[in-house]
N, CA, C and O atoms as CSV, one atom per row, in Angstrom:
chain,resi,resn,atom,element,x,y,z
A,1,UNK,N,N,0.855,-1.164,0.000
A,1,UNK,CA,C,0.000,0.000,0.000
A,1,UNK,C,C,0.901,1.228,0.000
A,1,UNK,O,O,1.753,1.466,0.856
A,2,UNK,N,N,0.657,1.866,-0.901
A,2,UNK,CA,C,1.371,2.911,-0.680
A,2,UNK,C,C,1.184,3.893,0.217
A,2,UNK,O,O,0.150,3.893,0.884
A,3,UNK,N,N,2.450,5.201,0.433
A,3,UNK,CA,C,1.647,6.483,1.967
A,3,UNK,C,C,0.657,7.026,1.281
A,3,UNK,O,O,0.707,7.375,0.102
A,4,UNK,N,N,-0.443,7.121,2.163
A,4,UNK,CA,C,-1.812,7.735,1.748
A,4,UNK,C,C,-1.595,9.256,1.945
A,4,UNK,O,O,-0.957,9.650,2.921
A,5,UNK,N,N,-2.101,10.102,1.056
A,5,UNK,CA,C,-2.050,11.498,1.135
A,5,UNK,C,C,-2.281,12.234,2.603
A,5,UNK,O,O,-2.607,11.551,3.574
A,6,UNK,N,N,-2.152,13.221,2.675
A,6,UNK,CA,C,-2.514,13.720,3.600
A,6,UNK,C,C,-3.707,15.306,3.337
A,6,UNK,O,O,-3.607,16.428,2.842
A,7,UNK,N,N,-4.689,14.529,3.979
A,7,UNK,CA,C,-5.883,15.044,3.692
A,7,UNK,C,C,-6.233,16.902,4.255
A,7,UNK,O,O,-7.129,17.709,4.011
A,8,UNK,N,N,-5.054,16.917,5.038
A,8,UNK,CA,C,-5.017,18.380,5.483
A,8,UNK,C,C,-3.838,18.704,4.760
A,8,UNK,O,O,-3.093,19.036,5.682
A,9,UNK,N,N,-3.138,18.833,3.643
A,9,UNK,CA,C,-2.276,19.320,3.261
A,9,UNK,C,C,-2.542,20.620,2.506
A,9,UNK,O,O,-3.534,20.518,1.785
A,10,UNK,N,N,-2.054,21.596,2.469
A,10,UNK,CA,C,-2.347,22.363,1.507
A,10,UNK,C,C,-2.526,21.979,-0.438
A,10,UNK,O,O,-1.385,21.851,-0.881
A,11,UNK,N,N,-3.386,21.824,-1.352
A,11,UNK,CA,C,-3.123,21.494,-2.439
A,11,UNK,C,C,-3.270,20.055,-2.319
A,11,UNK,O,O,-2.806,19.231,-3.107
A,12,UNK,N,N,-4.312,19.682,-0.721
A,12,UNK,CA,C,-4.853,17.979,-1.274
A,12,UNK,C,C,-5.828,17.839,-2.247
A,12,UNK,O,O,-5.633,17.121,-3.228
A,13,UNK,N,N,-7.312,18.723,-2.001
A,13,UNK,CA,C,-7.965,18.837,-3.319
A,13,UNK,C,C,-7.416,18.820,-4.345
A,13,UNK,O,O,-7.725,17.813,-4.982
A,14,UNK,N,N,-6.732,19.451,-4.843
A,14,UNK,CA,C,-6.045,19.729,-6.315
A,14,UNK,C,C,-5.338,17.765,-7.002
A,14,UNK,O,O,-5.429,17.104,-8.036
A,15,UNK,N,N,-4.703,17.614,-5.642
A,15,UNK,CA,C,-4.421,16.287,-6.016
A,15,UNK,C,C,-5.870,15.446,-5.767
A,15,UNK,O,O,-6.380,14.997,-6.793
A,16,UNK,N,N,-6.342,15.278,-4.910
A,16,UNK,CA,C,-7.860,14.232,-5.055
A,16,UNK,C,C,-8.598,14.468,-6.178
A,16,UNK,O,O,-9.021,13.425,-6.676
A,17,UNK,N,N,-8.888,15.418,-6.727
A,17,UNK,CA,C,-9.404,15.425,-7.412
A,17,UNK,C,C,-8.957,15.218,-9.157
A,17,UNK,O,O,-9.719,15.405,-10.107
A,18,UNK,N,N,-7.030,14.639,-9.248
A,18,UNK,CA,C,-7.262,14.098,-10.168
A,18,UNK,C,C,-7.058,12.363,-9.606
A,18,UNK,O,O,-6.098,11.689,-9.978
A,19,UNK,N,N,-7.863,11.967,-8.907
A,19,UNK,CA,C,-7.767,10.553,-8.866
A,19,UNK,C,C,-8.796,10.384,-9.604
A,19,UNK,O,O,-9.610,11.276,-9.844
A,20,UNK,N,N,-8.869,8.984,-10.120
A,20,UNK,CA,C,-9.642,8.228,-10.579
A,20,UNK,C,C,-10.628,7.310,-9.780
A,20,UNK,O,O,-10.067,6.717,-8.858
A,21,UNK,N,N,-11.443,7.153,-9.863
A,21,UNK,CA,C,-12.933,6.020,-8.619
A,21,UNK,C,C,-12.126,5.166,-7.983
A,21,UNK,O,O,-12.261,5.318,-6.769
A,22,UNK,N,N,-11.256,4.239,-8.282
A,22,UNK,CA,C,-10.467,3.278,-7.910
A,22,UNK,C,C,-9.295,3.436,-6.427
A,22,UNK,O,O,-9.021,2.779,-5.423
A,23,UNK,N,N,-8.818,4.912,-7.161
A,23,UNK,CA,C,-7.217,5.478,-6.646
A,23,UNK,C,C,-8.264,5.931,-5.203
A,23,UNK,O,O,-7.959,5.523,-4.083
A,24,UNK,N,N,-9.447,6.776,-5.427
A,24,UNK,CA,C,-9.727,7.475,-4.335
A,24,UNK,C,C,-10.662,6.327,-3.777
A,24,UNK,O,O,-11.541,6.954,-3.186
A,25,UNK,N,N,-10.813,5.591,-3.708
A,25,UNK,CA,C,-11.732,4.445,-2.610
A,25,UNK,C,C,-10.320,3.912,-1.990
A,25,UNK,O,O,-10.213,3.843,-0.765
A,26,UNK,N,N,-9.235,3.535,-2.840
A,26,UNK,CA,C,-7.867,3.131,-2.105
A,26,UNK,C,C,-7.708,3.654,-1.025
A,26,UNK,O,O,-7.715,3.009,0.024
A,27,UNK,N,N,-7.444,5.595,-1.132
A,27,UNK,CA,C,-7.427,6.764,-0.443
A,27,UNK,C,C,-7.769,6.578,0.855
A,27,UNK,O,O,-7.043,6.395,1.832
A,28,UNK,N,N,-9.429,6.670,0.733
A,28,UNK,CA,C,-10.141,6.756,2.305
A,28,UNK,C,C,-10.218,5.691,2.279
A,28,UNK,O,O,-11.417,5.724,2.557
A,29,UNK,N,N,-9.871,3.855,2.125
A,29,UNK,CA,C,-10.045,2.823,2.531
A,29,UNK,C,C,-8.525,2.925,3.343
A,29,UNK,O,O,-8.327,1.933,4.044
A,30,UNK,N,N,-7.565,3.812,3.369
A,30,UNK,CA,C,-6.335,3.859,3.987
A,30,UNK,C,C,-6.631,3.879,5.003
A,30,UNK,O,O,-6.497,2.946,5.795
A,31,UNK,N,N,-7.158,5.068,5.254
A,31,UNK,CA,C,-7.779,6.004,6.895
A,31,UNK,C,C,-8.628,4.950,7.662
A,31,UNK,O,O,-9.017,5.337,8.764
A,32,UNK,N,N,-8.969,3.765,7.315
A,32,UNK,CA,C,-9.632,2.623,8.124
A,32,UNK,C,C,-8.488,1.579,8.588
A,32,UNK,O,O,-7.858,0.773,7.902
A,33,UNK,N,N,-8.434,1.806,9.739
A,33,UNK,CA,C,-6.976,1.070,10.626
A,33,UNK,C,C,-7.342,-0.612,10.564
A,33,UNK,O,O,-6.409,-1.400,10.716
A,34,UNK,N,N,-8.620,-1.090,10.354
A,34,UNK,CA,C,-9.070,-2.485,10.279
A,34,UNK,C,C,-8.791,-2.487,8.684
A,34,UNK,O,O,-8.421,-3.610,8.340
A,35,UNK,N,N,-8.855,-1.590,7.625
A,35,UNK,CA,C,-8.504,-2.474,6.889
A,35,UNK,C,C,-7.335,-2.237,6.349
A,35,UNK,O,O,-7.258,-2.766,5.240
A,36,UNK,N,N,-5.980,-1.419,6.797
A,36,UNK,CA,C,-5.037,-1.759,6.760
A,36,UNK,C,C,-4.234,-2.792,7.076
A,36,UNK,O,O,-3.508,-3.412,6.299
A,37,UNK,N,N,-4.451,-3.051,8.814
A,37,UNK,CA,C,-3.894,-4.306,9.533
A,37,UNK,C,C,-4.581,-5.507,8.457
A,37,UNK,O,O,-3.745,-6.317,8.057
A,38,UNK,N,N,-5.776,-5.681,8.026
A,38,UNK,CA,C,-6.303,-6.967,7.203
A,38,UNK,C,C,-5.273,-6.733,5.775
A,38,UNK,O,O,-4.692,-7.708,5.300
A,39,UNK,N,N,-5.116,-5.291,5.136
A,39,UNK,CA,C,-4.344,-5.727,3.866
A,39,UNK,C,C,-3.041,-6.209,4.404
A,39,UNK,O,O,-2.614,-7.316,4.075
A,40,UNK,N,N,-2.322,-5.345,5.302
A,40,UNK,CA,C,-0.775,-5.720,5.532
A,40,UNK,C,C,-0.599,-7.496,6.081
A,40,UNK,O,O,0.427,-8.171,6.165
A,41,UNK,N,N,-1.601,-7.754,6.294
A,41,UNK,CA,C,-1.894,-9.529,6.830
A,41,UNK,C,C,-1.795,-9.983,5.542
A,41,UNK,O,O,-0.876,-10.708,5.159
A,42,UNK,N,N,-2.884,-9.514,4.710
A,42,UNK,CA,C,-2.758,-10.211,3.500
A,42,UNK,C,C,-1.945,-9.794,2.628
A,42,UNK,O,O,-2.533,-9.782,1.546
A,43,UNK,N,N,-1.183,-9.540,2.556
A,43,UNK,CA,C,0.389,-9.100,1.429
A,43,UNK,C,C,1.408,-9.847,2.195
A,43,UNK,O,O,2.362,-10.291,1.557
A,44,UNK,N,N,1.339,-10.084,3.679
A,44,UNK,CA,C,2.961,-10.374,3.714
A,44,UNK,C,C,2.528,-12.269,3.891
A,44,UNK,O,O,3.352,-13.131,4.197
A,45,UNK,N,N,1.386,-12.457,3.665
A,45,UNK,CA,C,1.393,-13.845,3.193
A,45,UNK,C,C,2.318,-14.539,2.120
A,45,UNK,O,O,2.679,-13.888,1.139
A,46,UNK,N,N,2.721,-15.899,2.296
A,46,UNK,CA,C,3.602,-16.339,1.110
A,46,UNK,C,C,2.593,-17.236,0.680
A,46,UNK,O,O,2.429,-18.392,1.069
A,47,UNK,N,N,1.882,-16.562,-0.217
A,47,UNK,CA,C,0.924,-17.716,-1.048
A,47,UNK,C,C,1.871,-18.362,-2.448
A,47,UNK,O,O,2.048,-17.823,-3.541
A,48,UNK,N,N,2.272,-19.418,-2.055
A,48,UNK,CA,C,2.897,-19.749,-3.475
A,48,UNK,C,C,1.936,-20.422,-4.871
A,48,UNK,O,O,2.226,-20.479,-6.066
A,49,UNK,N,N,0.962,-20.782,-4.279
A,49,UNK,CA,C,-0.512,-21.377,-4.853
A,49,UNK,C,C,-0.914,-20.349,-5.070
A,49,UNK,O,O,-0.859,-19.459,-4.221
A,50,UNK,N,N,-1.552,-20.132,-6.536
A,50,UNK,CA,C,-1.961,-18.551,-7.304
A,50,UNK,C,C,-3.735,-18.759,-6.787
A,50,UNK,O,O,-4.427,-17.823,-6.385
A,51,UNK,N,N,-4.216,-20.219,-6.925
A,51,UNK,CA,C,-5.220,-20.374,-6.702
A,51,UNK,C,C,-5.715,-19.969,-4.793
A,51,UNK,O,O,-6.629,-19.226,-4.436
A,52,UNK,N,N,-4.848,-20.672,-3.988
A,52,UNK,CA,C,-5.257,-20.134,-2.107
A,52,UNK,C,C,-4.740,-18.299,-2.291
A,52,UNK,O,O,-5.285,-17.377,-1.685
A,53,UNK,N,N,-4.037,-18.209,-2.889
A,53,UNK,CA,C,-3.713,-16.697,-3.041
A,53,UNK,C,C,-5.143,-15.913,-3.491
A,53,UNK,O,O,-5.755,-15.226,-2.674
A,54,UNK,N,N,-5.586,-16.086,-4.824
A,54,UNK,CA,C,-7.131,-15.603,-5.232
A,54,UNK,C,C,-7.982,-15.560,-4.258
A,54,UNK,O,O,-8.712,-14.580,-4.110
A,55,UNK,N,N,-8.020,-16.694,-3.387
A,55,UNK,CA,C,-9.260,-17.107,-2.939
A,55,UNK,C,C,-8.899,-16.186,-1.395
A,55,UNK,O,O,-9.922,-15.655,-0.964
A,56,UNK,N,N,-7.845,-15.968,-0.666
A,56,UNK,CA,C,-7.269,-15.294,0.638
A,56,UNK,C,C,-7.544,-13.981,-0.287
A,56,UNK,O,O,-8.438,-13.497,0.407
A,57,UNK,N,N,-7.421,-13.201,-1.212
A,57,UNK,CA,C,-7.765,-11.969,-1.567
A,57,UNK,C,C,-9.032,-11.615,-1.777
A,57,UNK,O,O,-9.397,-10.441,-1.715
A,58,UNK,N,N,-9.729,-12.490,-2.014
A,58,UNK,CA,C,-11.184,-12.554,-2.772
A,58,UNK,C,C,-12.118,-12.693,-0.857
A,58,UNK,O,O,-13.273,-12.309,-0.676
A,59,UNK,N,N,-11.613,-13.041,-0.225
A,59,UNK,CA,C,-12.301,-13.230,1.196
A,59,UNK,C,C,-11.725,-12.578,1.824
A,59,UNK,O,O,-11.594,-13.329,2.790
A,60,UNK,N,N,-10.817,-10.992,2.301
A,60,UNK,CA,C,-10.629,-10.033,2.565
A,60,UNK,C,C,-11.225,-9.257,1.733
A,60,UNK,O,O,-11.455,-8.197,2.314
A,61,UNK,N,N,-11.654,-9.232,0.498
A,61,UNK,CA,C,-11.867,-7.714,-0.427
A,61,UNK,C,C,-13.437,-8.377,-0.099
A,61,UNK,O,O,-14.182,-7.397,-0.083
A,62,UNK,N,N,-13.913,-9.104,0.057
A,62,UNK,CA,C,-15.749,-8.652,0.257
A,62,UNK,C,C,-16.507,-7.860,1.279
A,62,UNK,O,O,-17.492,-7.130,1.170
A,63,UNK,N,N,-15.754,-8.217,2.326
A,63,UNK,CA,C,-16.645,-7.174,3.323
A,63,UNK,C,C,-16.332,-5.619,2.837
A,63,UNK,O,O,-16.978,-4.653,3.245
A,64,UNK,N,N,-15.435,-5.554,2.070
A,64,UNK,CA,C,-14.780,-4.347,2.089
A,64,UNK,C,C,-15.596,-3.789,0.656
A,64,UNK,O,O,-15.705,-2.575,0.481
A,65,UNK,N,N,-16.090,-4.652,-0.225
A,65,UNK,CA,C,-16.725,-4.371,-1.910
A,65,UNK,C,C,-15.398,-4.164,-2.375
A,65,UNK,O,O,-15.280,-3.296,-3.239
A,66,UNK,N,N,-14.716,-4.559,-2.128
A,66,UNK,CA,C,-13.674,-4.544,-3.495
A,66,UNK,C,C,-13.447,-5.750,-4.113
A,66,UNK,O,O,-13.664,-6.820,-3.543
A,67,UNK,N,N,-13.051,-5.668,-5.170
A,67,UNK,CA,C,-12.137,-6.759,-6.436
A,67,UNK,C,C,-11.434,-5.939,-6.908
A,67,UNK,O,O,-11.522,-4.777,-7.307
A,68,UNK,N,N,-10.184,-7.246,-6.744
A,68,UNK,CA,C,-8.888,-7.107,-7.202
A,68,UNK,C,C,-8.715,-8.067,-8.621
A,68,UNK,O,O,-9.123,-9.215,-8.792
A,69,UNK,N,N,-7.954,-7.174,-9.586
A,69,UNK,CA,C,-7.547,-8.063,-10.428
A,69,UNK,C,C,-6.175,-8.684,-9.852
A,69,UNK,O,O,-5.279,-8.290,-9.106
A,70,UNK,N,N,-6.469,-9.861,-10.580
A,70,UNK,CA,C,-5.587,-11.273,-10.059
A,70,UNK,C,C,-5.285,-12.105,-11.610
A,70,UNK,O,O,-4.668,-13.170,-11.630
């Protein structure tokens, strides 16, 4: 995950507003401390199976409405 902006910066509008639907749900899905600790769980997994890998991404991203391409 990359550092999430900082939403009091001077010249954050200017940048939010060229994100795209995707970039800015990333954004404020940062600022949620449950679903950071759940992504950083799920990245430093060693899924060597592409298939338990899909399926461990695909059952973190639902409560959340996301899909990931995989």
């Amino acid at each position: 995950m990359k550092t999430r902006l900082d939403w009091y910066a001077p010249g954050f509008l200017d940048k939010a507003l060229s994100l795209d639907l995707s970039q800015f749900a990333q954004e404020f899905l940062s600022l949620n401390d449950d679903y950071v600790r759940g992504y950083q769980a799920l990245v430093s997994q060693d899924d060597t199976d592409a298939t338990a890998r899909q399926r461990n991404f695909a059952t973190f991203a639902r409560p959340w409405g996301l899909r990931f391409p995989c």
